[in-house]
PyMOL CGO cylinders between C-alpha atoms (Angstrom):
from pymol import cmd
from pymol.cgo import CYLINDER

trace = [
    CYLINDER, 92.40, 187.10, 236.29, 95.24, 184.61, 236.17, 0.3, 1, 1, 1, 1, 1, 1,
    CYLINDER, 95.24, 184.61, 236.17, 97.08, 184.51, 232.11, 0.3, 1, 1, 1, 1, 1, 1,
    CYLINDER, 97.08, 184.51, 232.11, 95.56, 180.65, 232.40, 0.3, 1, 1, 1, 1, 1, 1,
    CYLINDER, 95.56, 180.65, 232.40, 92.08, 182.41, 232.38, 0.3, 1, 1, 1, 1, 1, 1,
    CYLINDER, 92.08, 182.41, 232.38, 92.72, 185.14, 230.10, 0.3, 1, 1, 1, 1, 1, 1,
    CYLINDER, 92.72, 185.14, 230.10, 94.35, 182.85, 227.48, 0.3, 1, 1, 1, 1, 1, 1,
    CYLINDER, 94.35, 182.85, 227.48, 91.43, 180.17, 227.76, 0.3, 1, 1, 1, 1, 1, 1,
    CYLINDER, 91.43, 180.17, 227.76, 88.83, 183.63, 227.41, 0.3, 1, 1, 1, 1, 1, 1,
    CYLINDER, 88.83, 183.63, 227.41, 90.93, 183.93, 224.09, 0.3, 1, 1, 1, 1, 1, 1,
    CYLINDER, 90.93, 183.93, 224.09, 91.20, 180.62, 222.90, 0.3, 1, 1, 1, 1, 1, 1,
    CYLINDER, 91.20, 180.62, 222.90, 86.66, 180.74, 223.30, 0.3, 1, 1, 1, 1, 1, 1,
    CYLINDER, 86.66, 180.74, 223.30, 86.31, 183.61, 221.25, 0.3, 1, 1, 1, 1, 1, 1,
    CYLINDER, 86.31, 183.61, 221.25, 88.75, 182.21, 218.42, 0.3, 1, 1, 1, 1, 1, 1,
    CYLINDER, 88.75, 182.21, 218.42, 87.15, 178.91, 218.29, 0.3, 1, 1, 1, 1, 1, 1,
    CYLINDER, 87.15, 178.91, 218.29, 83.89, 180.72, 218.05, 0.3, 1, 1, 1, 1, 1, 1,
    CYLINDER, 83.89, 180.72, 218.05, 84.82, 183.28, 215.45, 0.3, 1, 1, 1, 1, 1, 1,
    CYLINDER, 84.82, 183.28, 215.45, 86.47, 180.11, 213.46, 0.3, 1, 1, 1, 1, 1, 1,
    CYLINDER, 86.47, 180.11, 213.46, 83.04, 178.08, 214.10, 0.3, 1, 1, 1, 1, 1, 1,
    CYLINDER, 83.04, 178.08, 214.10, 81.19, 181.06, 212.10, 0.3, 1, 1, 1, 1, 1, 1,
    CYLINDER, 81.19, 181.06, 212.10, 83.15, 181.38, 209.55, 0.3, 1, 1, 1, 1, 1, 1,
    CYLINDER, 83.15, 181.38, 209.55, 83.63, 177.60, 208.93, 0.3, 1, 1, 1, 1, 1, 1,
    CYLINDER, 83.63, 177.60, 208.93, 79.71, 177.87, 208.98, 0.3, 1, 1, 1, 1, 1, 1,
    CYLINDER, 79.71, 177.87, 208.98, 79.67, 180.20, 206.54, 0.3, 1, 1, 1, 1, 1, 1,
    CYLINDER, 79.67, 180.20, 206.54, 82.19, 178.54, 204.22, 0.3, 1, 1, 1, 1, 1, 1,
    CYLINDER, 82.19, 178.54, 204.22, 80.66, 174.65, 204.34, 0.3, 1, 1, 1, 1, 1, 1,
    CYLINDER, 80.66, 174.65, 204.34, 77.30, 176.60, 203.09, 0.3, 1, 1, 1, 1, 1, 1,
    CYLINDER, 77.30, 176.60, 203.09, 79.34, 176.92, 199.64, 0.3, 1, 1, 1, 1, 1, 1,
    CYLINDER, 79.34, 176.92, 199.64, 79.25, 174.10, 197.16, 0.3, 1, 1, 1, 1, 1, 1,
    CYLINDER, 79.25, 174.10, 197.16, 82.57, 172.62, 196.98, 0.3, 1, 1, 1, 1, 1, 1,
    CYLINDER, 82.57, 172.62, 196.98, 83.48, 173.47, 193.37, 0.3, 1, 1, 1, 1, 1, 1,
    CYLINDER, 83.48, 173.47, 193.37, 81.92, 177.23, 194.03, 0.3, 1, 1, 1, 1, 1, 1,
    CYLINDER, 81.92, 177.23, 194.03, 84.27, 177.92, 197.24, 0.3, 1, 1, 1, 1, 1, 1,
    CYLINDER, 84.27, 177.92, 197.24, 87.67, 180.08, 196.82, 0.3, 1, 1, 1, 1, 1, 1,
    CYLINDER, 87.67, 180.08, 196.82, 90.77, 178.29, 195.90, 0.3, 1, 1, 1, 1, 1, 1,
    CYLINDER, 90.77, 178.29, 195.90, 93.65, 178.83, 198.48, 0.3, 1, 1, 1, 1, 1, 1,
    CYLINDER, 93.65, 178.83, 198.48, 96.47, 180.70, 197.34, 0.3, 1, 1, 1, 1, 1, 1,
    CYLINDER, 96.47, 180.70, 197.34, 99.44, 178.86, 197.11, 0.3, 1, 1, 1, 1, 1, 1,
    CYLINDER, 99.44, 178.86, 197.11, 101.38, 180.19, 199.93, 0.3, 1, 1, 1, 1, 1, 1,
    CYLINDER, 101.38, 180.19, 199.93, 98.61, 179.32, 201.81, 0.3, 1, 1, 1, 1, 1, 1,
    CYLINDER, 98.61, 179.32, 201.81, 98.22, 175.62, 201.20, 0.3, 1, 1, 1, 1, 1, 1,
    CYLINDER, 98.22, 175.62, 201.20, 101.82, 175.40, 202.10, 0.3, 1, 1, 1, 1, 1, 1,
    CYLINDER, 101.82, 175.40, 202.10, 100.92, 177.05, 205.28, 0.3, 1, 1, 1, 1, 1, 1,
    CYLINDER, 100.92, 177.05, 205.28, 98.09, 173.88, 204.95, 0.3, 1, 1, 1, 1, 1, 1,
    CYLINDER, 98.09, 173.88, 204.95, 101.08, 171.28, 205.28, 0.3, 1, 1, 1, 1, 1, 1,
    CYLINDER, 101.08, 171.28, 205.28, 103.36, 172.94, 207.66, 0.3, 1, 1, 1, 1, 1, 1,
    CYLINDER, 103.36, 172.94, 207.66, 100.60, 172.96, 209.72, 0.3, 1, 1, 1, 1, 1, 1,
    CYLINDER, 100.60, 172.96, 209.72, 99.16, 169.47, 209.15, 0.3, 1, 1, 1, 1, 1, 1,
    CYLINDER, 99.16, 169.47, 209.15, 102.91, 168.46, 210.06, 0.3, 1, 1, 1, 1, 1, 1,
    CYLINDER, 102.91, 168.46, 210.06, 103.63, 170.54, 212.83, 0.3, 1, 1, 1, 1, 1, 1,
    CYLINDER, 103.63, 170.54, 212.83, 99.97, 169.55, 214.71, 0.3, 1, 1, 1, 1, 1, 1,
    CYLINDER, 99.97, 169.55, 214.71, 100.74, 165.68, 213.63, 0.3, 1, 1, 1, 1, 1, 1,
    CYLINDER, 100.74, 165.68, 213.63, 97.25, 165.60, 211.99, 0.3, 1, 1, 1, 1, 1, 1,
    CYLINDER, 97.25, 165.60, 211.99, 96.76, 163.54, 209.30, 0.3, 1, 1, 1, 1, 1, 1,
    CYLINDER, 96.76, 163.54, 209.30, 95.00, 164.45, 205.42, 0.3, 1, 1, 1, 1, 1, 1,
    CYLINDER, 95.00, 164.45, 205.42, 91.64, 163.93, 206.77, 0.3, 1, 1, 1, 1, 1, 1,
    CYLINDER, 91.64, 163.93, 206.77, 91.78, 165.24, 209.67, 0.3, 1, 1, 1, 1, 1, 1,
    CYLINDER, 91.78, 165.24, 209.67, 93.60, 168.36, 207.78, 0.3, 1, 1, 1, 1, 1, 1,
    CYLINDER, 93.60, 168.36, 207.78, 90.98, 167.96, 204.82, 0.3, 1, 1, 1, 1, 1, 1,
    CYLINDER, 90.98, 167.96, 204.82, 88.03, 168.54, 207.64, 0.3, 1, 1, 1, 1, 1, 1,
    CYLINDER, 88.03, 168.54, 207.64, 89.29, 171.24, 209.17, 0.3, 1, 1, 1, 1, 1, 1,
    CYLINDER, 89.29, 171.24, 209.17, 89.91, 172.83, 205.83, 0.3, 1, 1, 1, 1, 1, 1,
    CYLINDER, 89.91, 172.83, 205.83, 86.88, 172.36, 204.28, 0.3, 1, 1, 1, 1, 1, 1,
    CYLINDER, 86.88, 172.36, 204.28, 88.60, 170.10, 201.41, 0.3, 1, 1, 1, 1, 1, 1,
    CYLINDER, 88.60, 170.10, 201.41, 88.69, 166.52, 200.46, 0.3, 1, 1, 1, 1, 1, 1,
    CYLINDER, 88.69, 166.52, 200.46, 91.88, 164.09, 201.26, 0.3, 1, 1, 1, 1, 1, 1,
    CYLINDER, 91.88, 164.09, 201.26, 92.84, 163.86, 197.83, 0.3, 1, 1, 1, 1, 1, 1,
    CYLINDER, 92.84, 163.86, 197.83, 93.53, 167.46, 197.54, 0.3, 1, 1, 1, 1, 1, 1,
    CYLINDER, 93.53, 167.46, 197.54, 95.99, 167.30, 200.58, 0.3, 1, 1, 1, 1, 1, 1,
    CYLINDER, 95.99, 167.30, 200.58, 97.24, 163.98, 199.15, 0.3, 1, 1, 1, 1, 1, 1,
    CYLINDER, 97.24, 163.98, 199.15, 97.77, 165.53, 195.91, 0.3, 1, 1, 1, 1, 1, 1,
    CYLINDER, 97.77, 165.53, 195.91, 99.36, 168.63, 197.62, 0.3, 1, 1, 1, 1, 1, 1,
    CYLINDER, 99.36, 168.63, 197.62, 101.87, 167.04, 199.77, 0.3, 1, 1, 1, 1, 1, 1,
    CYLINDER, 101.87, 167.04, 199.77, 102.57, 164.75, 196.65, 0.3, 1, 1, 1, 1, 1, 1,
    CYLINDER, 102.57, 164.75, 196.65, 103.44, 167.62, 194.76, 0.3, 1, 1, 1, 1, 1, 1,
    CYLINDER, 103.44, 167.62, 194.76, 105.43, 168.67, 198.02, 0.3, 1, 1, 1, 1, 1, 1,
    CYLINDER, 105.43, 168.67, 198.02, 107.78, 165.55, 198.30, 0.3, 1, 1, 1, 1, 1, 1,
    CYLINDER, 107.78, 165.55, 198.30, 108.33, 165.05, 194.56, 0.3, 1, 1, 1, 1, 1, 1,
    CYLINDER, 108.33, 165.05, 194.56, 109.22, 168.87, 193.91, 0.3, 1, 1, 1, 1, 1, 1,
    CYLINDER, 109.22, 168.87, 193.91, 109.58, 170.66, 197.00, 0.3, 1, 1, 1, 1, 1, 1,
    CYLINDER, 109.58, 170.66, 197.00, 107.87, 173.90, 197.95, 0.3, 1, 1, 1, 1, 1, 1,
    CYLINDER, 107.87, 173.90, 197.95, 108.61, 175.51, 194.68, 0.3, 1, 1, 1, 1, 1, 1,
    CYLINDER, 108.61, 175.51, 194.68, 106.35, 173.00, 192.80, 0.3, 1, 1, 1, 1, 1, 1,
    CYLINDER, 106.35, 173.00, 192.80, 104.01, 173.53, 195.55, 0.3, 1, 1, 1, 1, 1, 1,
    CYLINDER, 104.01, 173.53, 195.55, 103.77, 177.62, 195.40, 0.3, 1, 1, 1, 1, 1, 1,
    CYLINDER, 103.77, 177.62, 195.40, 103.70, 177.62, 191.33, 0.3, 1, 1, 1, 1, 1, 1,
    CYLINDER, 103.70, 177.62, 191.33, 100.95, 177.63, 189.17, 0.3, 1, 1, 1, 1, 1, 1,
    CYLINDER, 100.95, 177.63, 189.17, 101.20, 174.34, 186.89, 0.3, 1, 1, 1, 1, 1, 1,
    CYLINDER, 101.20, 174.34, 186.89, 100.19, 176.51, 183.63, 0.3, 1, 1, 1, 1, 1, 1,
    CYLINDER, 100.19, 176.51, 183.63, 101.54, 180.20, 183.13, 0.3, 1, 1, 1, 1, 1, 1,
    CYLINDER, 101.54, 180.20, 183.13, 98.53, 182.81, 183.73, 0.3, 1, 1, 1, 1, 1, 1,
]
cmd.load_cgo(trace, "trace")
C-alpha cells in the first residue's frame, strides 16, 4: 500500500470518528452543550485563520453560532490572546 493510500485510509476513519461525535454533540441544545476552554477557542481562530475559513464556516464546523466567533476574534484584535484566554470575571 502506497503512503497516498494509507494516509487517505486515515483521513476516512478521522472524518468518520469526527462525523459521530459531531452527531453526538448537535443532539445537545445549544445553551446545554460544554463551553470550550479558552485555550481551546484560541486553537478555534488559529485554525479558522490558518484553513482561510471564514466565522460561519468555522461556527458550523464547531457547532456554534457566528456571533460567538465574531465576538471571539473581536476580543482577539482589540486585546490580543491574553484577553482571549482570560475569564472576563475572577472565579
Amino acid at each position: 500500500m502506497s503512503e497516498i493510500d494509507r494516509l487517505c485510509g486515515e483521513n476516512a476513519l478521522l472524518r468518520e470518528e469526527l462525523r459521530i461525535k459531531d452527531g453526538r454533540l448537535a443532539r445537545i441544545p445549544a445553551h446545554r452543550r460544554p463551553l470550550y476552554e479558552p485555550m481551546e477557542r484560541l486553537a478555534i481562530l488559529a485554525l479558522r485563520a490558518a484553513a482561510g475559513w471564514n466565522g460561519a464556516a468555522t461556527a458550523h464546523r464547531f457547532l456554534l453560532s457566528p456571533a460567538t466567533i465574531a465576538s471571539w476574534a473581536r476580543r482577539l484584535d482589540e486585546g490580543g490572546p491574553a484577553a482571549l484566554v482570560q475569564t472576563r470575571e475572577p472565579v
